[in-house]
N, CA, C and O atoms as a GROMACS GRO file, in nm:
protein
  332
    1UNK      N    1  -0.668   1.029  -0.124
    1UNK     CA    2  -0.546   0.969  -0.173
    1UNK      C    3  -0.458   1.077  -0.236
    1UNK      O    4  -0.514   1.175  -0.287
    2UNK      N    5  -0.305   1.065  -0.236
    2UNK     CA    6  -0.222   1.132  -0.259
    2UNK      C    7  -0.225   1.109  -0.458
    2UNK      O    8  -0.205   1.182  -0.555
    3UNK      N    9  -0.252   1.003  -0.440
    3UNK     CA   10  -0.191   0.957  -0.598
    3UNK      C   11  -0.215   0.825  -0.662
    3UNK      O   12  -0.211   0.744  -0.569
    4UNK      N   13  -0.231   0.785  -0.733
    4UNK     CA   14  -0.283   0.607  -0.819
    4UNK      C   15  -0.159   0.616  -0.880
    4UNK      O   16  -0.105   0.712  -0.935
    5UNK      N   17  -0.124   0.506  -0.862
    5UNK     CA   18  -0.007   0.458  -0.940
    5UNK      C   19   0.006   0.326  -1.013
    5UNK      O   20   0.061   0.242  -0.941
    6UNK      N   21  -0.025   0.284  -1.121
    6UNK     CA   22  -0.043   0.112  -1.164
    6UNK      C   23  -0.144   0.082  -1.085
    6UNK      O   24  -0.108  -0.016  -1.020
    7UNK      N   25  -0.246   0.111  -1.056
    7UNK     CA   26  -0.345   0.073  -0.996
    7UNK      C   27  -0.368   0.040  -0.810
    7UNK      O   28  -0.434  -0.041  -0.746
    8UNK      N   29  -0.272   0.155  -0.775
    8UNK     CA   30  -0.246   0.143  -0.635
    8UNK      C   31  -0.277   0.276  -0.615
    8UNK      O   32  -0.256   0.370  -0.693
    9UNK      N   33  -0.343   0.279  -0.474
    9UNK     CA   34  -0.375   0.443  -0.389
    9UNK      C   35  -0.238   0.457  -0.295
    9UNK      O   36  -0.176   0.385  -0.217
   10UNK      N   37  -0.230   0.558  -0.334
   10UNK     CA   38  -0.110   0.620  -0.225
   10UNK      C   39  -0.140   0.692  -0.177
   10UNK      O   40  -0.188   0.787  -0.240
   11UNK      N   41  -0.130   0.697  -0.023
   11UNK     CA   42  -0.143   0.792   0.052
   11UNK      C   43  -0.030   0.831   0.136
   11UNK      O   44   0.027   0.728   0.173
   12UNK      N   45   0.022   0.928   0.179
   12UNK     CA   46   0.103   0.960   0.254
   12UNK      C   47   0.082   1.038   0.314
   12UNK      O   48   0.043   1.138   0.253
   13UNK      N   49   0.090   1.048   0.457
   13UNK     CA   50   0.083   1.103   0.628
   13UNK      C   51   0.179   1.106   0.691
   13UNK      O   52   0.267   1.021   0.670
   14UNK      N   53   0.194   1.201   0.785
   14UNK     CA   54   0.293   1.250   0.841
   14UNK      C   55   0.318   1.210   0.987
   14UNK      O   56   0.250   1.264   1.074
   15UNK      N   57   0.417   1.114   1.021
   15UNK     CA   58   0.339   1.045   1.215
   15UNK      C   59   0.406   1.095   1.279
   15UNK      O   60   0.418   1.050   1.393
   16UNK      N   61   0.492   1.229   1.234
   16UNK     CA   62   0.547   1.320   1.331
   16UNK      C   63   0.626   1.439   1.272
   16UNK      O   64   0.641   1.459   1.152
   17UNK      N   65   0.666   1.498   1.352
   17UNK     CA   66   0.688   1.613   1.296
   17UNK      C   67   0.819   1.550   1.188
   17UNK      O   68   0.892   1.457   1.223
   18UNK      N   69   0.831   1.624   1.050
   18UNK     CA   70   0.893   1.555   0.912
   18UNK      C   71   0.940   1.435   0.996
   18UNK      O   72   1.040   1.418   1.065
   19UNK      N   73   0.799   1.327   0.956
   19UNK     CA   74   0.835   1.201   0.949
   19UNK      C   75   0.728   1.121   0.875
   19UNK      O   76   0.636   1.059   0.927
   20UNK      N   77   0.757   1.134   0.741
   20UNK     CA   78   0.620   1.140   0.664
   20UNK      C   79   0.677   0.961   0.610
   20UNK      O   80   0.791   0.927   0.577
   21UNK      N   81   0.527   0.860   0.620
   21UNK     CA   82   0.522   0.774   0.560
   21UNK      C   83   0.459   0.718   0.462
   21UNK      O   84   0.442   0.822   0.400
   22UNK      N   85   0.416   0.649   0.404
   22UNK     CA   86   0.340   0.620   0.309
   22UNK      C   87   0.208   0.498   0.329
   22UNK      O   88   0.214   0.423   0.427
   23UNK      N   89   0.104   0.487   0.240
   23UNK     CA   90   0.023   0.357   0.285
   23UNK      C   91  -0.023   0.320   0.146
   23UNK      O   92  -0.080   0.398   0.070
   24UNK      N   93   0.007   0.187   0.118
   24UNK     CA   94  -0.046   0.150  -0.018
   24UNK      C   95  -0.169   0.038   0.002
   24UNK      O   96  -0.178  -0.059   0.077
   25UNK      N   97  -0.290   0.113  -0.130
   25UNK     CA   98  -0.412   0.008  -0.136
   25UNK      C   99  -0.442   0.000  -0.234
   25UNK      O  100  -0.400   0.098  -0.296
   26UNK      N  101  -0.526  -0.101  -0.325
   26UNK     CA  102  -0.558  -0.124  -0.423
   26UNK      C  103  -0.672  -0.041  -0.462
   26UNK      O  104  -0.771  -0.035  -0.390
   27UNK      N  105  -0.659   0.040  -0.599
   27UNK     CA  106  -0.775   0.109  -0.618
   27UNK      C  107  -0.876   0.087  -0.612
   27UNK      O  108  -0.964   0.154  -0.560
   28UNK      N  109  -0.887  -0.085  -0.703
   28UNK     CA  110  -1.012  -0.112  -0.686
   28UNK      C  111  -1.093  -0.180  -0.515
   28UNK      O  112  -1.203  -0.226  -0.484
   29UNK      N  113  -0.942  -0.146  -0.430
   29UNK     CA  114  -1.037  -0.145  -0.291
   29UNK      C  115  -1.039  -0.275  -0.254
   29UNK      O  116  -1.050  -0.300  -0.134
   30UNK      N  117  -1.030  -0.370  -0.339
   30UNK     CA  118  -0.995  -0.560  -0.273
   30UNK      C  119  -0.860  -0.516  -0.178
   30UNK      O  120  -0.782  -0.425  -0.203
   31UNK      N  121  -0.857  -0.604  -0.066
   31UNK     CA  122  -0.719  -0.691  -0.017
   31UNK      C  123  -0.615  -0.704  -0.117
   31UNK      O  124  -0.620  -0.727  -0.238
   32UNK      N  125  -0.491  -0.677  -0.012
   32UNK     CA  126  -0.362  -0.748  -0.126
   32UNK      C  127  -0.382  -0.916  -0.064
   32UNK      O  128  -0.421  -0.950   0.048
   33UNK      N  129  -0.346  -0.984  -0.156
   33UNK     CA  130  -0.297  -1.101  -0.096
   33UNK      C  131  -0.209  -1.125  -0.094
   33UNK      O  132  -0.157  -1.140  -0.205
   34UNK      N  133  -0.111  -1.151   0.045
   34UNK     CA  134   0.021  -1.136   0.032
   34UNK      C  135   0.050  -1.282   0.132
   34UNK      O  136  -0.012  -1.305   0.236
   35UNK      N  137   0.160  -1.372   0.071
   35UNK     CA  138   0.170  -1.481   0.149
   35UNK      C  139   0.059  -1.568   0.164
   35UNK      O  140   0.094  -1.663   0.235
   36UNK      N  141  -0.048  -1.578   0.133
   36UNK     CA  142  -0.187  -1.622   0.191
   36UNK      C  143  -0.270  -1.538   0.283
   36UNK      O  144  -0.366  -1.598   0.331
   37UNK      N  145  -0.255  -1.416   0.316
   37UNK     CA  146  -0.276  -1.320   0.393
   37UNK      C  147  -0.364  -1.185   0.312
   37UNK      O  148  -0.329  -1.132   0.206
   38UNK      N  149  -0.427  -1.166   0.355
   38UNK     CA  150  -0.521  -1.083   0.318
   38UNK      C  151  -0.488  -0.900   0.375
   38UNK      O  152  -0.442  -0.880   0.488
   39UNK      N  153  -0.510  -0.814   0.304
   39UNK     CA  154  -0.449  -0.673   0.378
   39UNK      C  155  -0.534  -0.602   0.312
   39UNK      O  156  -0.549  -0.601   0.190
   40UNK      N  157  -0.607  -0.525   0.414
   40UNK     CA  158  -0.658  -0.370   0.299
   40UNK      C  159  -0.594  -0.303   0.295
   40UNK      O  160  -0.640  -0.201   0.246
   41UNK      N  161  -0.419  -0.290   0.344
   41UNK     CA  162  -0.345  -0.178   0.325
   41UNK      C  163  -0.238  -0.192   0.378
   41UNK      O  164  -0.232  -0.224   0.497
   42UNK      N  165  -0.132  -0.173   0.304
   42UNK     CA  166   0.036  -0.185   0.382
   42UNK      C  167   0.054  -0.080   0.362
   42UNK      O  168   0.015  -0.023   0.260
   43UNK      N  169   0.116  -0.025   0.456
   43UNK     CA  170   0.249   0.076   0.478
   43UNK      C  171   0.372   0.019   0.469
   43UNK      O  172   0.414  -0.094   0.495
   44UNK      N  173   0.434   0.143   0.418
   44UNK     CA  174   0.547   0.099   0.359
   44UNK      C  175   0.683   0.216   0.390
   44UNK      O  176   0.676   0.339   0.391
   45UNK      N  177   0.800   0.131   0.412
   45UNK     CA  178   0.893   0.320   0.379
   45UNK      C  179   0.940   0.370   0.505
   45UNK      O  180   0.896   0.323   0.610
   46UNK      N  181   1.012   0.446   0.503
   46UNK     CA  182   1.107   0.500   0.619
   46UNK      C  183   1.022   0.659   0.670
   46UNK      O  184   0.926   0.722   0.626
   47UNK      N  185   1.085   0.671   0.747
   47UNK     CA  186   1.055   0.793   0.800
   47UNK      C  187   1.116   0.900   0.693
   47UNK      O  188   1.235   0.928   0.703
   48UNK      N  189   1.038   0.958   0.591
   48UNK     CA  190   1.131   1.046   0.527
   48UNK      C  191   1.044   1.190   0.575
   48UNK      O  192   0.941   1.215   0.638
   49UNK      N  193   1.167   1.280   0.493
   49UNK     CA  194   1.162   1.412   0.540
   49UNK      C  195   1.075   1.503   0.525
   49UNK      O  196   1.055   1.604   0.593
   50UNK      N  197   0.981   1.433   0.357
   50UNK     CA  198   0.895   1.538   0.326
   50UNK      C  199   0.782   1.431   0.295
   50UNK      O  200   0.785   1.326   0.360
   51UNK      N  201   0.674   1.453   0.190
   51UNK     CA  202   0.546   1.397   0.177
   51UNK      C  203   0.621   1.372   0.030
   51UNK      O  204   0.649   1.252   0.036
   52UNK      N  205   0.664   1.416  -0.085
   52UNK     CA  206   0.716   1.354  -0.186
   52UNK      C  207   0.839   1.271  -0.206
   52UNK      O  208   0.889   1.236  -0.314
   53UNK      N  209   0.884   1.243  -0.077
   53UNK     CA  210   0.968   1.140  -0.059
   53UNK      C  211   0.874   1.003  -0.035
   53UNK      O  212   0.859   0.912  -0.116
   54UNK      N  213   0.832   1.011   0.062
   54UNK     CA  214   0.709   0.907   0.118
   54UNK      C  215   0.649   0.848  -0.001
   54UNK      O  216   0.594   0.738  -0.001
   55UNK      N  217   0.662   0.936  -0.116
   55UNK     CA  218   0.528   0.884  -0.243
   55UNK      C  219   0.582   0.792  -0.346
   55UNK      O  220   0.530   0.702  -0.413
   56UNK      N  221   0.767   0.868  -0.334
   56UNK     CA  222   0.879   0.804  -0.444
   56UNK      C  223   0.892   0.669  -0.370
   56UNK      O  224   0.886   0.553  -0.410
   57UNK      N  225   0.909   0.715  -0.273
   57UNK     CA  226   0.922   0.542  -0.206
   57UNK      C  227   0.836   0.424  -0.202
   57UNK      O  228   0.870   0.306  -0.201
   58UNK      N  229   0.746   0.464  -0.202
   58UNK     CA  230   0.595   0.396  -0.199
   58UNK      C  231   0.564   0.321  -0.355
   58UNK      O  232   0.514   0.211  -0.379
   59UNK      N  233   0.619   0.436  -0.458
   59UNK     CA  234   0.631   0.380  -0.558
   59UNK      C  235   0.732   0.288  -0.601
   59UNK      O  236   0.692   0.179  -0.641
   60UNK      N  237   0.814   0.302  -0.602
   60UNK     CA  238   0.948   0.198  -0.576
   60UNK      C  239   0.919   0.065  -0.511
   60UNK      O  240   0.955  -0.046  -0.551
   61UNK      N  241   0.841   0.096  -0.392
   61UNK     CA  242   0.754  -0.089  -0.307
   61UNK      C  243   0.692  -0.142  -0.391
   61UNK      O  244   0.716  -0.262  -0.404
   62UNK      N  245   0.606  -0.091  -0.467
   62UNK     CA  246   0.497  -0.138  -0.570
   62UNK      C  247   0.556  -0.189  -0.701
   62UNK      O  248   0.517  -0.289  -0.761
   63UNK      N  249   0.686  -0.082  -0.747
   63UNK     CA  250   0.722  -0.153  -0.883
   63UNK      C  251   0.803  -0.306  -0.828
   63UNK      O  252   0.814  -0.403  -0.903
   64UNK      N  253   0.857  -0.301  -0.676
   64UNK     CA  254   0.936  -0.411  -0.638
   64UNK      C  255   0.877  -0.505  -0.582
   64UNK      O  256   0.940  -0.604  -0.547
   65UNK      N  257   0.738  -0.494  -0.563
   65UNK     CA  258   0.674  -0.612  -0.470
   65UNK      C  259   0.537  -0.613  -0.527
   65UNK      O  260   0.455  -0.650  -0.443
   66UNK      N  261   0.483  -0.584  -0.648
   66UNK     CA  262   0.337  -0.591  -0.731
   66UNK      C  263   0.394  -0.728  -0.769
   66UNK      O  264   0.294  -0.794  -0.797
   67UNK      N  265   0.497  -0.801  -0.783
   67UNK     CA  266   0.452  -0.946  -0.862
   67UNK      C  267   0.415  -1.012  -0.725
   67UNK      O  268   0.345  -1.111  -0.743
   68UNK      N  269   0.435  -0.992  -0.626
   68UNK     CA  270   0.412  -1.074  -0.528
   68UNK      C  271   0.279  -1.076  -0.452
   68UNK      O  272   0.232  -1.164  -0.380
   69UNK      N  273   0.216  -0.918  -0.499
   69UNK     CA  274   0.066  -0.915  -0.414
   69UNK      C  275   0.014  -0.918  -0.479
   69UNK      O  276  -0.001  -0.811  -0.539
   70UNK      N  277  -0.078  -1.059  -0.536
   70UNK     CA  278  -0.143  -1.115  -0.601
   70UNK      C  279  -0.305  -1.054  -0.566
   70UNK      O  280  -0.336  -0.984  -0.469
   71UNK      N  281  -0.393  -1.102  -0.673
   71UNK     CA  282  -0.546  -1.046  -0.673
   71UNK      C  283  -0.602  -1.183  -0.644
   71UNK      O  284  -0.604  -1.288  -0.709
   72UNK      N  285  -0.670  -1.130  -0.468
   72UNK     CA  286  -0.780  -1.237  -0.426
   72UNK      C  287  -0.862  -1.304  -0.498
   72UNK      O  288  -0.910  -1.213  -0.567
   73UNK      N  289  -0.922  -1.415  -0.536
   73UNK     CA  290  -1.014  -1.469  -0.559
   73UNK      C  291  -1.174  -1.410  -0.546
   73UNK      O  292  -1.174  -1.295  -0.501
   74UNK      N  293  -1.224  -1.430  -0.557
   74UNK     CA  294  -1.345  -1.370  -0.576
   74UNK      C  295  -1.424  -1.404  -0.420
   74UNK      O  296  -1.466  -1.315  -0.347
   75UNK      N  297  -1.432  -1.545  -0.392
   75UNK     CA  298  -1.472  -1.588  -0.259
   75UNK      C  299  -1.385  -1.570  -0.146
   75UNK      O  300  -1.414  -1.610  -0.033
   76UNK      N  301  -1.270  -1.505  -0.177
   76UNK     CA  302  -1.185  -1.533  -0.094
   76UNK      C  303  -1.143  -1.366  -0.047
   76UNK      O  304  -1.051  -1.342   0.031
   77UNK      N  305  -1.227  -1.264  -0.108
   77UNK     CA  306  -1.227  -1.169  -0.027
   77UNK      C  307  -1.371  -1.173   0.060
   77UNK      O  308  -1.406  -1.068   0.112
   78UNK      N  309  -1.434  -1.260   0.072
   78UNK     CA  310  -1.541  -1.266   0.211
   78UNK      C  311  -1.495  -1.279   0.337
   78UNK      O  312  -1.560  -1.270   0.441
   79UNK      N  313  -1.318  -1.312   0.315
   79UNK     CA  314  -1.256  -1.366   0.421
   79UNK      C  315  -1.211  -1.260   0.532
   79UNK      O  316  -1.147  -1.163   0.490
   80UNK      N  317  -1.230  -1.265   0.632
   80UNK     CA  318  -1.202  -1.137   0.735
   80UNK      C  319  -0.998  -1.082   0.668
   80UNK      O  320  -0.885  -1.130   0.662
   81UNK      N  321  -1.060  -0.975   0.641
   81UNK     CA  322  -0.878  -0.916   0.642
   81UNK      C  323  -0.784  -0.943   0.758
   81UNK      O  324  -0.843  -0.978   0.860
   82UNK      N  325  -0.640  -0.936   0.770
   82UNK     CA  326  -0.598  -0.949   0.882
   82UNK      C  327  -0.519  -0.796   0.892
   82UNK      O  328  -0.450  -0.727   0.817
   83UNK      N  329  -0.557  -0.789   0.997
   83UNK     CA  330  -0.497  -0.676   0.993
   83UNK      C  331  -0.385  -0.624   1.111
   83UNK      O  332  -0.331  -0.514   1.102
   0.00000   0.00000   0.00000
């Protein structure tokens, strides 16, 4: 991982030449639950130019969309992720 942020792993990779994106997961490694939907990991973010763009951005998703990806239930991460 690139970085923890509020309790999120950031990673950021590059899917082409400077076209670096980002991927956010929960540290502690549960699913987001998003919608009723289960995720071990969103990507997020534009094609930016460098790897510390990818990370600012990534952070920016999380301060704008953490009220919405709620923490699974306990039984309810047995549930196949969708991925």
């Amino acid at each position: 991982m690139d970085c923890i942020y509020q309790g999120y792993d950031i990673e950021s990779f590059e899917a082409g030449k400077d076209l670096w994106h980002a991927r956010i997961r929960r540290a502690d490694l549960k699913p987001l639950l998003i919608d009723g939907a289960l995720f071990p990991k969103v990507e997020v973010g534009f094609a930016w130019p460098d790897q510390e763009a990818a990370i600012v951005d990534a952070k920016k998703q999380i301060d704008r969309a953490k009220d919405f990806w709620s923490e699974p239930a306990d039984d309810e991460c047995d549930i196949q992720p969708f991925l």
